[in-house]
C-alpha positions as CSV (number, residue, x, y, z in Angstrom):
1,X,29.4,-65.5,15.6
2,X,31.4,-65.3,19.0
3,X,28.8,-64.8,21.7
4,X,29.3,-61.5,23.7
5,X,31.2,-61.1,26.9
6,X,29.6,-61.5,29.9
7,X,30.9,-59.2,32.9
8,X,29.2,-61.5,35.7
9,X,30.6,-64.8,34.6
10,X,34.0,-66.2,35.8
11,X,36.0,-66.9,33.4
12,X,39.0,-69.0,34.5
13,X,42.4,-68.8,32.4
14,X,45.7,-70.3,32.7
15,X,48.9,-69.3,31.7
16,X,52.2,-70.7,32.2
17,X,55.7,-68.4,32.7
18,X,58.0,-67.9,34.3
19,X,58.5,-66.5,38.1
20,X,59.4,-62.9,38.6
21,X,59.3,-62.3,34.7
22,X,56.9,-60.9,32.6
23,X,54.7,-63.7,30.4
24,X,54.5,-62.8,26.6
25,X,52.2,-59.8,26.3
26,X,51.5,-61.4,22.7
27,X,50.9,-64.5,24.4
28,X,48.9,-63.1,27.3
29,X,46.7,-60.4,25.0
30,X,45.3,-63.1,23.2
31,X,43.8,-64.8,25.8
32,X,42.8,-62.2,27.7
33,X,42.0,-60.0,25.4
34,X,38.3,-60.7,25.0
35,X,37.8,-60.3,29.0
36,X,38.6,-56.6,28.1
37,X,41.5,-56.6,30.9
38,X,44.4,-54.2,30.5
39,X,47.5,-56.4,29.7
40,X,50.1,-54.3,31.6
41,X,48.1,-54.5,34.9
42,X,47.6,-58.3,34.5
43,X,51.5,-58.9,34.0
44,X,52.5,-57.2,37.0
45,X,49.6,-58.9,39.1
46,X,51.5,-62.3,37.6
47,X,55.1,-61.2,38.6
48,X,54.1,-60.1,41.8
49,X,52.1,-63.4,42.5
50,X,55.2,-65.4,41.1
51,X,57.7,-64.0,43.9
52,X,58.8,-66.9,45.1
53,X,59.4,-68.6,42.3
54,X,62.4,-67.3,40.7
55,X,63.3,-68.2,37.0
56,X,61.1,-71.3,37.2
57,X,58.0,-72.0,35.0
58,X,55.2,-71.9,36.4
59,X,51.2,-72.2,36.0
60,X,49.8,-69.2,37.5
61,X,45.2,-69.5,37.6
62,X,43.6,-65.8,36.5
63,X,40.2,-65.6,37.7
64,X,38.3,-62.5,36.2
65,X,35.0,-61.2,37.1
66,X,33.9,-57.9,36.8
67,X,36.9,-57.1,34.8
68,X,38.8,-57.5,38.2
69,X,41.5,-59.9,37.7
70,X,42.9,-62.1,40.9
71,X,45.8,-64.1,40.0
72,X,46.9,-67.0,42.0
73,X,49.9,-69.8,41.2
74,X,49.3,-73.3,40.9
75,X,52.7,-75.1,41.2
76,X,53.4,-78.5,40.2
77,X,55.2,-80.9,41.8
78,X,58.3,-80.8,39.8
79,X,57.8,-77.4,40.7
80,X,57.9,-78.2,44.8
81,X,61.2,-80.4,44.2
82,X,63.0,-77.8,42.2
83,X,62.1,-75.5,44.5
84,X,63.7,-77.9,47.5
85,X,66.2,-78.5,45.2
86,X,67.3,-74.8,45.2
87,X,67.2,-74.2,49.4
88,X,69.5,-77.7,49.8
89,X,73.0,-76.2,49.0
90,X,74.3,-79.9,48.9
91,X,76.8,-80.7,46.5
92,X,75.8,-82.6,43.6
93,X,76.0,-86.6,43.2
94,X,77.1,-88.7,39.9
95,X,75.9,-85.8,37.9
96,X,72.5,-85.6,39.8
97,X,70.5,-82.3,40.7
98,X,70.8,-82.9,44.3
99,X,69.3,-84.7,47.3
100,X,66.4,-84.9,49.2
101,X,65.3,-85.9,52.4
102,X,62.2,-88.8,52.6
103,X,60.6,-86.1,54.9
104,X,60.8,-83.3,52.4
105,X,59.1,-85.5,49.8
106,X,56.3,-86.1,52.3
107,X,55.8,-83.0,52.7
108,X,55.5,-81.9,48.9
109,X,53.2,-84.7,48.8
110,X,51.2,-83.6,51.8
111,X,50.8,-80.2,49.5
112,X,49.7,-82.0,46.1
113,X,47.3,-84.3,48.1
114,X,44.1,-82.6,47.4
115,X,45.4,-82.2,43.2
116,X,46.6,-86.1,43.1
117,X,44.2,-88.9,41.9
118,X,45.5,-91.2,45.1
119,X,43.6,-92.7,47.5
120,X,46.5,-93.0,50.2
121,X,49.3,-90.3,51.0
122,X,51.2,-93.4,49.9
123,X,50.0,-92.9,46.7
124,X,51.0,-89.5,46.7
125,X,54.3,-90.2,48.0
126,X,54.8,-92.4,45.1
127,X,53.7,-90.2,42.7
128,X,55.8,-87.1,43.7
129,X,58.9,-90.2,43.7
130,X,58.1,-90.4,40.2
131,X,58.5,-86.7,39.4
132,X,61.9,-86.7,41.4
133,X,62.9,-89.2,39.2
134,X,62.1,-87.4,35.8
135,X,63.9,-84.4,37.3
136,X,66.5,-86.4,38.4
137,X,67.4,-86.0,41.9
138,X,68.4,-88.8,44.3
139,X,66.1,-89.2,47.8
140,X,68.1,-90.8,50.6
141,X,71.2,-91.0,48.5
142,X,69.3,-93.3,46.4
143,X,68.0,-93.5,43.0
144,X,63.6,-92.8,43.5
145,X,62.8,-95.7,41.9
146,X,64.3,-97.9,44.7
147,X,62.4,-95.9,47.1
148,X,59.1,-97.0,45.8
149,X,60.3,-100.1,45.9
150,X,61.0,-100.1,49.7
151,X,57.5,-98.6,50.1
152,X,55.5,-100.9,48.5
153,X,57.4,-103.9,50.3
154,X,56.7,-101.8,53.0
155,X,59.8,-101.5,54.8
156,X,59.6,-97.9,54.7
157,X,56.8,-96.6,56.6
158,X,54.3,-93.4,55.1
159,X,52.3,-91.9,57.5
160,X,48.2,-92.0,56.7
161,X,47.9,-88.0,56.6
């Protein structure tokens, strides 16, 4: 037997759609369902939250107590480059999505500091290298992969914070 629901706990549920649209009410009414939360109310909390990131999927965090429902996204960093991606109007390269700037990178790293398992901004760097890759955009007018390269025979320079 399920155990009963508890108003004074917070319960913590993720969902992933996309921005400015509604998520699945089928989708949605199942998991939030049991916190007794009115579906409608909790999509338009989600599209509202998910302004700024237009057609894009995206993990948005619902935290529910006292059947009051805050919703708050949590974007990734393939998330961050897209999103970079989209403000650069730069043509495209050899088929690639675009280009960015080292500083740019840096800066979506700076942002996914406190999520990544690095002990350095380095680190971080590195990692958020690694997504540009899998999304396939060039840094620098350079494949990623070469840029990681450079940093770790440290002849490009990332700051400590």
């Amino acid at each position: 037997m399920a155990p009963k629901f508890d108003p004074e706990l917070v319960h913590v549920v993720t969902v992933r759609c996309l921005g400015q649209r509604l998520p699945a009410a089928n989708v949605l009414a199942s998991k939030i369902g049991p916190l007794q939360l009115n579906v409608k109310k909790v999509c338009q909390q989600i599209c509202e939250v998910t302004h700024d990131w237009p057609c894009q999927k995206i993990t948005v965090k619902l935290t529910v107590q006292n059947r009051q429902c805050t919703a708050e996204v949590i974007p990734s960093a393939s998330a961050y480059i897209i999103k970079a991606l989209r403000k650069s109007d730069k043509p495209k390269i050899d088929g690639q999505r675009g280009n960015l700037a080292l500083h740019e990178i840096v800066g979506i790293a700076r942002k996914m500091a406190h999520r990544s398992m690095a002990k350095t901004l380095a680190g971080t760097v590195k990692m958020v290298l690694g997504t540009a890759q899998s999304v396939g955009c060039l840094v620098e007018n350079e494949h990623p992969h070469r840029i990681i390269e450079k940093i770790n025979d440290g002849s490009i320079f990332v700051p400590c914070e």
